[in-house]
DRENDO-1510 file (C-alpha; in Angstrom, 1 decimal, always signed):
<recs>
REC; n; res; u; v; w
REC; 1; UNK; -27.2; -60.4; +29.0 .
REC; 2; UNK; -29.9; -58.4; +27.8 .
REC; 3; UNK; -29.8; -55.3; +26.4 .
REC; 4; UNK; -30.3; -51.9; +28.4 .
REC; 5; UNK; -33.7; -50.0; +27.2 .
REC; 6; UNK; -32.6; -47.0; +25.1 .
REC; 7; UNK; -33.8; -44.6; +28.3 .
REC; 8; UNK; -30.4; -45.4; +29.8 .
REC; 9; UNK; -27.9; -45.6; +27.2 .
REC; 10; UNK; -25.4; -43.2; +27.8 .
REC; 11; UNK; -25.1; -40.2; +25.6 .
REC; 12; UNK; -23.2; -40.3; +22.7 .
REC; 13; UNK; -20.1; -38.8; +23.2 .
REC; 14; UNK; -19.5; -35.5; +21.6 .
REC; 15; UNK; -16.2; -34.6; +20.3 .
REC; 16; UNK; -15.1; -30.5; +20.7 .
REC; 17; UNK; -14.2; -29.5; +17.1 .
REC; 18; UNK; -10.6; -28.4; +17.0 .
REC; 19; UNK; -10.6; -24.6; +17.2 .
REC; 20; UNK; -7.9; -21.4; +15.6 .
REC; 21; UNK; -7.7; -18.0; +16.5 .
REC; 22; UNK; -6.0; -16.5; +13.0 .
REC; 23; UNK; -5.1; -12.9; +14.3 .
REC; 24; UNK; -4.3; -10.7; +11.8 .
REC; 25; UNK; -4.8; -6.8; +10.2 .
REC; 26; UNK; -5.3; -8.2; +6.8 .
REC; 27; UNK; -8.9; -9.4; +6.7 .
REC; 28; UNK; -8.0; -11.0; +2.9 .
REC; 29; UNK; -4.9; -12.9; +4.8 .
REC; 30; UNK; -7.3; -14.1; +7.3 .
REC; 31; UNK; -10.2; -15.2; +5.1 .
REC; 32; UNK; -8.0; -17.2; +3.1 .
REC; 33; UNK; -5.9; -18.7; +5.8 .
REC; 34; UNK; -9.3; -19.3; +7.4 .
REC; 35; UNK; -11.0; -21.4; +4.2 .
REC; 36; UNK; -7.6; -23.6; +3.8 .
REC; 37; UNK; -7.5; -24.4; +8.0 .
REC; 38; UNK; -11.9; -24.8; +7.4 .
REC; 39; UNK; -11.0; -27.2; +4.4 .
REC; 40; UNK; -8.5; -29.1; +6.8 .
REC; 41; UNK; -12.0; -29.4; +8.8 .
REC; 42; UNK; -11.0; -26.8; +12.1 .
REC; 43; UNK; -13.4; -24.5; +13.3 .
REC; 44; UNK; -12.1; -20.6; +13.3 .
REC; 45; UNK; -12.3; -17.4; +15.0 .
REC; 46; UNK; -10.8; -14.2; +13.2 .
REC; 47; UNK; -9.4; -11.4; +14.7 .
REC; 48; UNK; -8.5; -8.4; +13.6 .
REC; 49; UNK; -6.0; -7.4; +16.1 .
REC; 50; UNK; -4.3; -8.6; +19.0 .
REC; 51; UNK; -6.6; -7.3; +21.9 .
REC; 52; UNK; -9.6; -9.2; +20.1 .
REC; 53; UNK; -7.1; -12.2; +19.5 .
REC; 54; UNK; -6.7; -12.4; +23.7 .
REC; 55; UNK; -10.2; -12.0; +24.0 .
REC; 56; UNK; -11.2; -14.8; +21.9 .
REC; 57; UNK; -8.9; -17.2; +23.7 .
REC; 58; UNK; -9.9; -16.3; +26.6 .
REC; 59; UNK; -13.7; -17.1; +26.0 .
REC; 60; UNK; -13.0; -20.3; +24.6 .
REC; 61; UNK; -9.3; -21.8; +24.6 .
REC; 62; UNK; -8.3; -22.7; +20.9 .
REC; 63; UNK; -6.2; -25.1; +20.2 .
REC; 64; UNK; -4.2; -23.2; +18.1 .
REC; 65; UNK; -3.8; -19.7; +17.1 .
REC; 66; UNK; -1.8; -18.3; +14.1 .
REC; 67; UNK; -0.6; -14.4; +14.5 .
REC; 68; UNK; +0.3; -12.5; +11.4 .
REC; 69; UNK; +4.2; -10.4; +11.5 .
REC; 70; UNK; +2.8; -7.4; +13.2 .
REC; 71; UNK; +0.0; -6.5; +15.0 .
REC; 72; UNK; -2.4; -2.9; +14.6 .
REC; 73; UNK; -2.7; -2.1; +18.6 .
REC; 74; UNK; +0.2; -4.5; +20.9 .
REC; 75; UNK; +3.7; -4.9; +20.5 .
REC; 76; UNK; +3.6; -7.8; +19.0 .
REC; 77; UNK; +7.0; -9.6; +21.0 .
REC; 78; UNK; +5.2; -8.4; +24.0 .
REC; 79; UNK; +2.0; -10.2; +23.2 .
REC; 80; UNK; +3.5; -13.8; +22.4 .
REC; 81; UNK; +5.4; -13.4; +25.3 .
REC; 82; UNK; +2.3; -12.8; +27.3 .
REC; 83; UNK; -0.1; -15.2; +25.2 .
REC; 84; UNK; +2.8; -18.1; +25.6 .
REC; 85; UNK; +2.5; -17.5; +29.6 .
REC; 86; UNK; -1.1; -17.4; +29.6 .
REC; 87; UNK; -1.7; -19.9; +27.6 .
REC; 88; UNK; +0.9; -22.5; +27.7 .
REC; 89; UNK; -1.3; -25.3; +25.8 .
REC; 90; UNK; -2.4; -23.5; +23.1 .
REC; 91; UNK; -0.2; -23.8; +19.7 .
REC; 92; UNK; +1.4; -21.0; +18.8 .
REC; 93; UNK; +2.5; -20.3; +15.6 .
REC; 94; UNK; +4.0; -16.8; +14.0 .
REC; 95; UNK; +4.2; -15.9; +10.5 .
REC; 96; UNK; +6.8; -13.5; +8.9 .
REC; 97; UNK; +7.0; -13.2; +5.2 .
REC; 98; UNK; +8.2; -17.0; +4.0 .
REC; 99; UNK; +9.1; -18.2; +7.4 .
REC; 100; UNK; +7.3; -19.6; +10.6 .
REC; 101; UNK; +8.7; -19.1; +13.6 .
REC; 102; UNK; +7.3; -21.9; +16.3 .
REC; 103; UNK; +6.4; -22.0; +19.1 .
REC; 104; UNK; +6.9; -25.1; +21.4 .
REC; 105; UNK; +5.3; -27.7; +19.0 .
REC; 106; UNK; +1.8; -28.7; +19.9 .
REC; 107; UNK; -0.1; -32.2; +17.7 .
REC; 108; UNK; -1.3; -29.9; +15.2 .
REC; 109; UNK; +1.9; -28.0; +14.1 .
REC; 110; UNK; +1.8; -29.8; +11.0 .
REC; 111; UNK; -1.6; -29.0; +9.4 .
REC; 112; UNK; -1.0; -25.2; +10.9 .
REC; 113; UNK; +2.0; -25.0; +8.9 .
REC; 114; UNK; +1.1; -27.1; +6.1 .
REC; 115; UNK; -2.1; -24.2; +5.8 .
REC; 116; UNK; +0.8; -21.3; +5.7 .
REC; 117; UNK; +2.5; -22.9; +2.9 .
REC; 118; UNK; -0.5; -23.6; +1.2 .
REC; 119; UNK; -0.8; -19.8; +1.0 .
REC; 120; UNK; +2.7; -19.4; +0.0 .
REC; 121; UNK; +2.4; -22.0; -3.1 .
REC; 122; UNK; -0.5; -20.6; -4.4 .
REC; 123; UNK; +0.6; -17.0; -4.3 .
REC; 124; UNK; +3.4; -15.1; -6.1 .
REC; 125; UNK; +4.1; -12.3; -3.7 .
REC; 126; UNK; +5.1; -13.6; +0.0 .
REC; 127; UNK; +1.9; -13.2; +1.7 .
REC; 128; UNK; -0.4; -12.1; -2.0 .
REC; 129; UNK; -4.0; -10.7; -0.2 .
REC; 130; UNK; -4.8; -7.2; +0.0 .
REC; 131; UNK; -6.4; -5.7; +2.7 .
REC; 132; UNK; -9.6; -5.4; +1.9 .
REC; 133; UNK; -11.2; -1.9; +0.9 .
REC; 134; UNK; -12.6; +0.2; +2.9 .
REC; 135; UNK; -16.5; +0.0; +3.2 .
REC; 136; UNK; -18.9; +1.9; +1.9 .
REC; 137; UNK; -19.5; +4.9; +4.5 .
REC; 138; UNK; -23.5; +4.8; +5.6 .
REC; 139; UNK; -25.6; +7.1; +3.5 .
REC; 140; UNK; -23.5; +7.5; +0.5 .
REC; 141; UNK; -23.9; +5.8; -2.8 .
REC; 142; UNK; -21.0; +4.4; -4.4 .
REC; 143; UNK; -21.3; +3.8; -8.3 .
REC; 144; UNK; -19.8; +1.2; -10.3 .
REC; 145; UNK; -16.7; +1.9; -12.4 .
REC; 146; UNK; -16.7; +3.6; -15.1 .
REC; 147; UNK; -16.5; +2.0; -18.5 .
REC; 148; UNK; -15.6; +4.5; -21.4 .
REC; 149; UNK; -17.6; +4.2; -24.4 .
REC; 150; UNK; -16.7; +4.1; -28.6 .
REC; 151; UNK; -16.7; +6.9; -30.5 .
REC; 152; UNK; -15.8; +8.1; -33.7 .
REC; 153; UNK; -11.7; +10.2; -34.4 .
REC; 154; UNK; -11.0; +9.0; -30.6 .
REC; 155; UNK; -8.1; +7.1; -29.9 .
REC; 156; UNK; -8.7; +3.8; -28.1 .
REC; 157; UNK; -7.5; +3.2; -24.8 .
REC; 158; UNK; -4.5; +1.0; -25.4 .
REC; 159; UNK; -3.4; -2.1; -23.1 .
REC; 160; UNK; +0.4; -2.4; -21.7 .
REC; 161; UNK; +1.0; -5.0; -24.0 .
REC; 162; UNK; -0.6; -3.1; -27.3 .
REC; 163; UNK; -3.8; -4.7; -27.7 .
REC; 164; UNK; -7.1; -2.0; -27.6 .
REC; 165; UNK; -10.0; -3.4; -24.8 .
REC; 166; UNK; -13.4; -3.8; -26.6 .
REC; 167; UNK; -15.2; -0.9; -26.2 .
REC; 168; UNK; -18.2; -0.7; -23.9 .
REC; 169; UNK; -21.2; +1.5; -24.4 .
REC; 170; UNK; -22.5; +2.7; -21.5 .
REC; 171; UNK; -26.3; +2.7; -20.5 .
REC; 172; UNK; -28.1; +5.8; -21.6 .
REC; 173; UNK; -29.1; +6.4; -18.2 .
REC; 174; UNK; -25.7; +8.0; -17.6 .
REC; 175; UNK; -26.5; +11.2; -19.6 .
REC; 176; UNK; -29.4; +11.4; -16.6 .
REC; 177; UNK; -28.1; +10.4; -13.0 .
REC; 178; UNK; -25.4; +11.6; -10.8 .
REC; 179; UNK; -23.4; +8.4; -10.6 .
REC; 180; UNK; -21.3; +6.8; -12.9 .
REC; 181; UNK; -22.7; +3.6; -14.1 .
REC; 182; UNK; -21.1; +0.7; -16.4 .
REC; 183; UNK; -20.5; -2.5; -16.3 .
REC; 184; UNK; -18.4; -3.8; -13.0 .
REC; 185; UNK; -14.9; -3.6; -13.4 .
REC; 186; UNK; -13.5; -6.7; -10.6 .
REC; 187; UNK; -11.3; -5.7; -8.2 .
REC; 188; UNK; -7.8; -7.3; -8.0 .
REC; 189; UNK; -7.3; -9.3; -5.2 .
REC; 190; UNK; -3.8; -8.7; -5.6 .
REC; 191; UNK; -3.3; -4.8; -5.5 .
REC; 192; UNK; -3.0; -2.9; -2.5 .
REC; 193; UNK; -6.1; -0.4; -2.0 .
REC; 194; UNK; -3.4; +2.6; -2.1 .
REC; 195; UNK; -2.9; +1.5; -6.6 .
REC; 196; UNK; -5.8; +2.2; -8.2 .
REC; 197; UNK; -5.4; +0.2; -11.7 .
REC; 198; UNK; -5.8; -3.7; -12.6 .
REC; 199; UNK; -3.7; -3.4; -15.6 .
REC; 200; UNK; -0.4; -6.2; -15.3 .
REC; 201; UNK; +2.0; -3.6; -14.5 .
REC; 202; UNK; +0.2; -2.3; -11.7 .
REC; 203; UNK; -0.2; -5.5; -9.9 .
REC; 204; UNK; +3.5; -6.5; -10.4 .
REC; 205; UNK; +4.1; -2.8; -8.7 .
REC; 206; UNK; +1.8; -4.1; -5.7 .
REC; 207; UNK; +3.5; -7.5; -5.6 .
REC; 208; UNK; +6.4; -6.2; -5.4 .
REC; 209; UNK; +6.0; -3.7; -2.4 .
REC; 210; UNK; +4.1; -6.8; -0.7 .
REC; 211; UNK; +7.8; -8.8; -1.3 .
REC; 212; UNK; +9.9; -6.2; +0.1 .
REC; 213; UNK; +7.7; -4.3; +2.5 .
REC; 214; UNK; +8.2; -6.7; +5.4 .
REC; 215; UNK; +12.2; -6.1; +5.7 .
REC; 216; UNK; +14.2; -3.1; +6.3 .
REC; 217; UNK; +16.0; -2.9; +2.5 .
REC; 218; UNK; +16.2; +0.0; +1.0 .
REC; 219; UNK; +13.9; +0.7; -2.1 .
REC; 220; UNK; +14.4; +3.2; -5.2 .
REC; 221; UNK; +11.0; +4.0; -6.9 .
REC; 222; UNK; +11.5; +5.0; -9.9 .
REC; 223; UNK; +8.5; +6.4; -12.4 .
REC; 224; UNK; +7.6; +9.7; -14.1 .
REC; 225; UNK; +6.2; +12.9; -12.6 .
REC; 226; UNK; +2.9; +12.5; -11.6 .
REC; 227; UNK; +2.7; +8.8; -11.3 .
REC; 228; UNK; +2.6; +7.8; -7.6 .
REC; 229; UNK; +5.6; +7.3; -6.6 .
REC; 230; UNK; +4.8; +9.0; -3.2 .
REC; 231; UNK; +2.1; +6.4; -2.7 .
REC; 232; UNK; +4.0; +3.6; -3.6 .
REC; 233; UNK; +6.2; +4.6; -0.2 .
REC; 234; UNK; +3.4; +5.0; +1.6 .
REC; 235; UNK; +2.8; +1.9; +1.1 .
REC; 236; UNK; +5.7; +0.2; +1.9 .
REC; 237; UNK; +5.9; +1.8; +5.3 .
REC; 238; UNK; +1.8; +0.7; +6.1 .
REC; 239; UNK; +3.2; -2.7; +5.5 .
REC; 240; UNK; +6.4; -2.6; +7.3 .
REC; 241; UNK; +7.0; -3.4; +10.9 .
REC; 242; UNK; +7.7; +0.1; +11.5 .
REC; 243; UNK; +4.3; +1.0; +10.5 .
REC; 244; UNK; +3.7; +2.7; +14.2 .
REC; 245; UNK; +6.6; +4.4; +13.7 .
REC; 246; UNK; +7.1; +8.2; +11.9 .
REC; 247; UNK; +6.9; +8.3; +8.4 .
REC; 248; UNK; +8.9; +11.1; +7.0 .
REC; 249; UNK; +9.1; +12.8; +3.3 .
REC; 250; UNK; +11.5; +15.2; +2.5 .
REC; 251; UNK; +11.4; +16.8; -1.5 .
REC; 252; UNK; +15.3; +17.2; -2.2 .
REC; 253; UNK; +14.3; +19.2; -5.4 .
REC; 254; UNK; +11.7; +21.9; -3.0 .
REC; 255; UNK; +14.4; +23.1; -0.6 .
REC; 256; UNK; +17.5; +25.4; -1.6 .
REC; 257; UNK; +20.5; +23.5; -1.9 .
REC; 258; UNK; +22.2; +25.9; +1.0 .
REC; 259; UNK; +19.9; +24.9; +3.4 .
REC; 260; UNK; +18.6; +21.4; +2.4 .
REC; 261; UNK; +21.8; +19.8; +4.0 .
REC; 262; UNK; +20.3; +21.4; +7.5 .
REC; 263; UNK; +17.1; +20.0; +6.8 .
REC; 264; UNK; +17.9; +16.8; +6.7 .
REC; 265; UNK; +20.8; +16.3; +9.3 .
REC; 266; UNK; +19.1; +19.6; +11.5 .
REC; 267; UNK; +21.4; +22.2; +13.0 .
REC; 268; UNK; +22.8; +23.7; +16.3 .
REC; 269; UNK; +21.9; +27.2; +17.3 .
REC; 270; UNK; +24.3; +29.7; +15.6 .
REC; 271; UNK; +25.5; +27.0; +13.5 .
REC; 272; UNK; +24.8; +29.7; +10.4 .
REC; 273; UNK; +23.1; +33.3; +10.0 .
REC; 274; UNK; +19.6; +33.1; +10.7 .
REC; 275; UNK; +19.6; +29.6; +13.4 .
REC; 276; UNK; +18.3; +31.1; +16.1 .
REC; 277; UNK; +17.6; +28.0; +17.9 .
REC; 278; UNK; +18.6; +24.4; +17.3 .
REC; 279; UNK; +16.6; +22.0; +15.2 .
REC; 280; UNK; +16.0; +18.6; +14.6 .
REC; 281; UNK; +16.6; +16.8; +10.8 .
REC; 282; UNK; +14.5; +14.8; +9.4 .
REC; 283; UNK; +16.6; +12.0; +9.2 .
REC; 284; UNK; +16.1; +12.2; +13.2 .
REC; 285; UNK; +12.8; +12.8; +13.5 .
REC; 286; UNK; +12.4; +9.7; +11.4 .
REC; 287; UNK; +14.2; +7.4; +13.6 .
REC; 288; UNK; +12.7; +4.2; +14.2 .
REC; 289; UNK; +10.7; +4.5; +10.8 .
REC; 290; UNK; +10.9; +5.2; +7.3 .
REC; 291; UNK; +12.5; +8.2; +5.7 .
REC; 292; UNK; +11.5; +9.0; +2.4 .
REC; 293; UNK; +13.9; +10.9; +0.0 .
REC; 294; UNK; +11.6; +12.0; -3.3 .
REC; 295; UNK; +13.3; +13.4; -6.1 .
REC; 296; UNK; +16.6; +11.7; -4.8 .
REC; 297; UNK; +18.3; +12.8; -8.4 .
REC; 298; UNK; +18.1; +16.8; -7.0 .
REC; 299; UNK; +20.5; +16.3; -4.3 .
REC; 300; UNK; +23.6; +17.8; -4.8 .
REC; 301; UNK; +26.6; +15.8; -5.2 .
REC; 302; UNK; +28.9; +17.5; -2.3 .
REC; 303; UNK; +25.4; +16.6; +0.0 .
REC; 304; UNK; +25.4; +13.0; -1.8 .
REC; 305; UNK; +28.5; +12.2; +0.2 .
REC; 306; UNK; +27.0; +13.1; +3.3 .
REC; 307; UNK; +23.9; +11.1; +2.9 .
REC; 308; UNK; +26.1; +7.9; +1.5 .
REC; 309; UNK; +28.2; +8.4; +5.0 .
REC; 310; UNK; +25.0; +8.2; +6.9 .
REC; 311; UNK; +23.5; +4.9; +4.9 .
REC; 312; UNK; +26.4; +3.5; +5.4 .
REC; 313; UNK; +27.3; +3.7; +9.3 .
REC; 314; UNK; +23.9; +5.4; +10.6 .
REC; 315; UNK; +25.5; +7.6; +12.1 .
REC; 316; UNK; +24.7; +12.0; +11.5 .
REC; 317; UNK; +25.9; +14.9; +12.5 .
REC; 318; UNK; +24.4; +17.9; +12.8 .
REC; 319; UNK; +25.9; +21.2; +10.9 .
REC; 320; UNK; +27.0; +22.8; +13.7 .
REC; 321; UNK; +27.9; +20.2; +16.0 .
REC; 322; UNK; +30.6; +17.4; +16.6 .
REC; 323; UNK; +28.5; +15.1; +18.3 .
REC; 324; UNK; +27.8; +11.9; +16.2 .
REC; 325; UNK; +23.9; +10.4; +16.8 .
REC; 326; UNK; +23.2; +7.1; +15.6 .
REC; 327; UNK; +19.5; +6.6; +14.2 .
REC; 328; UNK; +17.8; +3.4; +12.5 .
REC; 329; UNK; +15.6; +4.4; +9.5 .
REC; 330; UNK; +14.9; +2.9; +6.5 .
REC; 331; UNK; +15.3; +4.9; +3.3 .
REC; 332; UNK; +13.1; +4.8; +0.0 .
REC; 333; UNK; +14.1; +7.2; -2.3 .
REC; 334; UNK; +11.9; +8.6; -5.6 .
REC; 335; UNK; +12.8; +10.0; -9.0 .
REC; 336; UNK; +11.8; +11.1; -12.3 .
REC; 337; UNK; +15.3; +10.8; -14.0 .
REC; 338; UNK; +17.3; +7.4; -15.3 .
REC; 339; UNK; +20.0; +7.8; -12.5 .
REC; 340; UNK; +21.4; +4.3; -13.8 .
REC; 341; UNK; +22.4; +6.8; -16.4 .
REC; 342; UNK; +23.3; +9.9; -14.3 .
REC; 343; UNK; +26.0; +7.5; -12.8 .
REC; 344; UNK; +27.9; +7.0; -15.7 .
REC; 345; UNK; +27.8; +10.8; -16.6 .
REC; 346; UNK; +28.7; +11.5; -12.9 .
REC; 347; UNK; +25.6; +13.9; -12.6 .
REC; 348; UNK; +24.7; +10.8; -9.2 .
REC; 349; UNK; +26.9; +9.4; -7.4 .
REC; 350; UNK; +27.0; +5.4; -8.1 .
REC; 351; UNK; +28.4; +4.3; -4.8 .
REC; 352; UNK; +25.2; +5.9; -3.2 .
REC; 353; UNK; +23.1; +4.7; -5.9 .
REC; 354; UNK; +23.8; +1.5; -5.5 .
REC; 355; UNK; +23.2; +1.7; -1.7 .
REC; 356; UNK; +19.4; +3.2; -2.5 .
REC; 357; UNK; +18.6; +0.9; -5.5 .
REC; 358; UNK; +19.1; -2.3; -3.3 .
REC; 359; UNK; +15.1; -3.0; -4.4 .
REC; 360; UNK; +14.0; -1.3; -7.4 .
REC; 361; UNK; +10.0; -0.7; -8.2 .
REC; 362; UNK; +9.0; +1.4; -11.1 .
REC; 363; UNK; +5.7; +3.4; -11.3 .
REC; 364; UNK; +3.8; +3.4; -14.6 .
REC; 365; UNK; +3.1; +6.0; -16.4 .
REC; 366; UNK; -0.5; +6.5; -17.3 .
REC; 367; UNK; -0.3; +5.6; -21.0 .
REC; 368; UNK; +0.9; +2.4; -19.8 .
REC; 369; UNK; -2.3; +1.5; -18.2 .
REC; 370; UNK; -4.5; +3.2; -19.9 .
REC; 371; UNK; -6.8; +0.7; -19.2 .
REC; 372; UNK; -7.5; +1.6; -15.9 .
REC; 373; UNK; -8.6; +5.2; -16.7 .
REC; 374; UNK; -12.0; +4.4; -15.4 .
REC; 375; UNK; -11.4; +3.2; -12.4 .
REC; 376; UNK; -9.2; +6.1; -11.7 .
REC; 377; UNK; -11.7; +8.6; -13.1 .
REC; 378; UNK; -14.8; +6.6; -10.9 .
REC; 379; UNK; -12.1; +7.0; -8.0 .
REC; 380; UNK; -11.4; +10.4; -8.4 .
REC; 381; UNK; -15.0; +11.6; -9.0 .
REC; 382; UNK; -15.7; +9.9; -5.7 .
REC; 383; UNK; -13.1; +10.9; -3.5 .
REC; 384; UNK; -14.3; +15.0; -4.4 .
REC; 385; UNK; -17.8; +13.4; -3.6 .
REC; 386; UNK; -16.9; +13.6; +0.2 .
REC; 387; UNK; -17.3; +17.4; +0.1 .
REC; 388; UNK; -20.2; +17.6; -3.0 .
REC; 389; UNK; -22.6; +15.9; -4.8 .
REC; 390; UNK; -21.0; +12.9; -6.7 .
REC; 391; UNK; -20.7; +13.7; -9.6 .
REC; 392; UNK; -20.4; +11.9; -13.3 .
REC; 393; UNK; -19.3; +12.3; -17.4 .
REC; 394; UNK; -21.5; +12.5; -20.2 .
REC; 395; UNK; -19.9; +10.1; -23.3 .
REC; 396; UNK; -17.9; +13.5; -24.8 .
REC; 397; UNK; -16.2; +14.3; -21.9 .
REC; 398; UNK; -15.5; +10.1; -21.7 .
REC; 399; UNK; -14.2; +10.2; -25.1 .
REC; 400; UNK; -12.0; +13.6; -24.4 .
REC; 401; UNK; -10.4; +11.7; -21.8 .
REC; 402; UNK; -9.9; +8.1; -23.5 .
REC; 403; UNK; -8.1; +10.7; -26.3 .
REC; 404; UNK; -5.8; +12.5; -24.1 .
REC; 405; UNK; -2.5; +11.3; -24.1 .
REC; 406; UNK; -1.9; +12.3; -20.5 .
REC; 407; UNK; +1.8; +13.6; -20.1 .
REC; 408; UNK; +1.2; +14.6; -16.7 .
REC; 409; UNK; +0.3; +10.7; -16.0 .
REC; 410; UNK; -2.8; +10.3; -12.4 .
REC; 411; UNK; -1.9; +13.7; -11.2 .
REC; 412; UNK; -3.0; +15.6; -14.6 .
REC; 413; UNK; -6.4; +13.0; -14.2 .
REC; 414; UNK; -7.0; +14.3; -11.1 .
REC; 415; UNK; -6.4; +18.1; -11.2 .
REC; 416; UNK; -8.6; +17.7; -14.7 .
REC; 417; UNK; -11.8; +16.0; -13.2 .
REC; 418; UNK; -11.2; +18.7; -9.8 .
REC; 419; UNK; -11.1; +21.5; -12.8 .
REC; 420; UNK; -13.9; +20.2; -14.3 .
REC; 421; UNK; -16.2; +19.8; -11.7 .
REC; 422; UNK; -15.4; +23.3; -10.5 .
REC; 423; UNK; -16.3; +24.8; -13.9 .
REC; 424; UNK; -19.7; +22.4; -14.0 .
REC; 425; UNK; -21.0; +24.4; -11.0 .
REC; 426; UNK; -24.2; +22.9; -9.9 .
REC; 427; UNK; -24.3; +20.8; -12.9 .
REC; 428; UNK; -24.7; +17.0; -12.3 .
REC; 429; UNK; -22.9; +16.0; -15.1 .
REC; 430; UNK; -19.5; +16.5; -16.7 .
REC; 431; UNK; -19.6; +17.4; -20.5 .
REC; 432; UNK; -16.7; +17.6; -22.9 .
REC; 433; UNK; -16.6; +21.5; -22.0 .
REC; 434; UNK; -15.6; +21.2; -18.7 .
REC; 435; UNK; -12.6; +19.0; -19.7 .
REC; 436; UNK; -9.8; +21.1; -19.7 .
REC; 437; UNK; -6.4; +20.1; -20.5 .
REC; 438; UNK; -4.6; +23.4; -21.3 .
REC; 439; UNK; -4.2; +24.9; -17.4 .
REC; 440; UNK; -2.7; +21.6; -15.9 .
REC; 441; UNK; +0.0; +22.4; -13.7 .
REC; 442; UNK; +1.7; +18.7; -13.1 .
</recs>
């Protein structure tokens, strides 16, 4: 038989490469569940949310798709639901912290899941990538960190563990531009973007809000004044499922002890002199989200009680009324004082205490990272950069700051820089003259 002429061969057939949606809000999840499915040779289309997933599915069927625990703009039950009846051939697979929860399994179950634990392995924290950070807006410069130069009588900036960093001069373009400018400082891939630091203690602090965040246990932050500990619940609500939910802080040491029991359970009209008109608590207006009690070690001990009743059963009452409300928050609660301690003085009560501290995570204190002080000060600088000209520090008013010893921890930073850039005036630069530490209210 002799062979057909090469004009009517038959094409060669071409084989469709196997195709996954990864839908997710983390862009660092998706990039890096993306290069492990790429490296397992499958082609992959990100999305960021779940209207774009659904749009990219429906342009091209995948054969798989991998959704992330919570989605930015759908309910994310509602969407699987709908995806599974739209797209019955597709793979669908769901991550939530440690565990997968499948779909009907398709042929490529296998490799999907085998790429989720590959992310697990390799990472401390439950899911370890940070959302990425925000992008530079258009038309404004953004300088690289700050790196704090040697000087003479100045104490070094001191690591957790005791050892000083090399000091790094800084170009002598500084004393001349606007911006900040030193050598790059990289950016943890592990810390969330709300932590500003790279120091070890910092990132355990993130990797433990990325562990617990997911779940509805409650969390006791403890770290001194000035420290973050308000950011640290922030945090843990942006990461939680009830991220669309209200997020609700309540100071226990701002309000009067007479009427901080009515703030947070609310009241009934006439339930004492002066209600008027019946009011909501914030323990209800939190319902469905996160309540956050800062300065936890200020509540009284008869209102400790009534807080430990509520944990407990869920259950309030408002002063004034009989009527029992049941209401699903979760608590994280903040302090300044060792109320390990407190319970063995009886100054906290330890049955509550040991309802809050199911999860503890304790802020730093600046000294304890004084390593990061340039990022924070490059941070700073820029964030009052949104309203003026950016502006930077001269090597004085670096070596002022590397010798403070900061008692009033990243709060006392920033009210010094805002103090000092008010003072400078029009002035570009920052010199040790504008540093002032003796007016800082913490």
């Amino acid at each position: 038989m002799l062979p057909l002429p090469v004009s009517v061969l038959p094409p060669p057939t071409r084989i469709r490469p196997r195709t996954a949606v990864v839908a997710s809000a983390d862009r660092s999840f998706r990039q890096r569940l993306s290069e492990i499915l790429t490296g397992l040779r499958w082609q992959v289309r990100e999305a960021a949310g779940g209207a774009q997933a659904w749009a990219e599915a429906q342009s091209t069927p995948p054969e798989a798709i991998i959704v992330d625990s919570w989605l930015p703009d759908l309910d994310l039950a509602e969407f699987l639901k709908d995806f599974r009846g739209s797209f019955p051939d597709v793979d669908l697979v769901t991550a939530s912290g440690s565990s997968a929860q499948e779909s009907p399994r398709g042929p490529y179950r296998q490799e999907l899941l085998y790429a989720l634990r590959r992310i697990q392995d390799t990472d401390t924290a439950a899911w370890k990538t940070a959302p990425s950070l925000d992008k530079p807006e258009p038309g404004r410069a953004h300088a690289a960190p700050l790196s704090f130069p040697a000087h003479t009588g100045a104490a070094q900036l001191a690591s957790p563990m005791g050892s000083a960093p090399a000091p790094v001069h800084p170009p002598a373009a500084l004393l001349h531009t606007n911006l900040p400018v030193s050598e790059a400082d990289p950016v943890s891939s592990e810390r969330l973007p709300e932590l500003i630091g790279n120091a070890p203690c910092m990132i355990e602090v993130s990797r433990r809000i990325r562990l617990v965040a997911p779940r509805s246990t409650p969390v006791l932050i403890e770290g001194p004044t000035g420290s973050g500990k308000e950011l640290v619940a922030e945090a843990l609500h942006r990461l939680s499922a009830r991220s669309r939910k209200p997020f609700v802080a309540i100071n226990c040491a701002a309000i009067p002890e007479a009427l901080l029991e009515a703030e947070l359970f609310g009241h009934t009209r006439g339930a004492f002199t002066g209600a008027v008109q019946g009011r909501t608590g914030r323990i209800e207006a939190a319902d469905g989200g996160t309540l956050f009690l800062d300065e936890i070690g200020e509540m009284p001990l008869g209102l400790q009680s009534k807080l430990l009743r509520f944990v407990e059963s869920g259950e309030l009452q408002r002063v004034g009324d009989n009527e029992q409300l049941k209401v699903d928050v979760r608590i994280l609660a903040a302090t300044h004082r060792p109320l390990a301690q407190h319970t063995q003085t009886g100054l906290f009560r330890a049955d509550l205490y040991y309802r809050l501290a199911v999860f503890l995570i304790r802020t730093p204190s600046l000294a304890e990272h004084a390593q990061d002080l340039p990022l924070l000060v490059e941070h700073f600088l820029q964030r009052m950069g949104r309203e003026a000209p950016v502006k930077s520090l001269d090597q004085g008013a670096l070596a002022k700051l590397a010798a403070h010893d900061w008692p009033g921890n990243v709060r006392e930073l920033e009210h010094v820089l805002e103090r000092g850039a008010i003072l400078a005036g029009q002035e570009a630069v920052l010199t040790a003259r504008e540093i002032d530490f003796g007016l800082t209210v913490n």
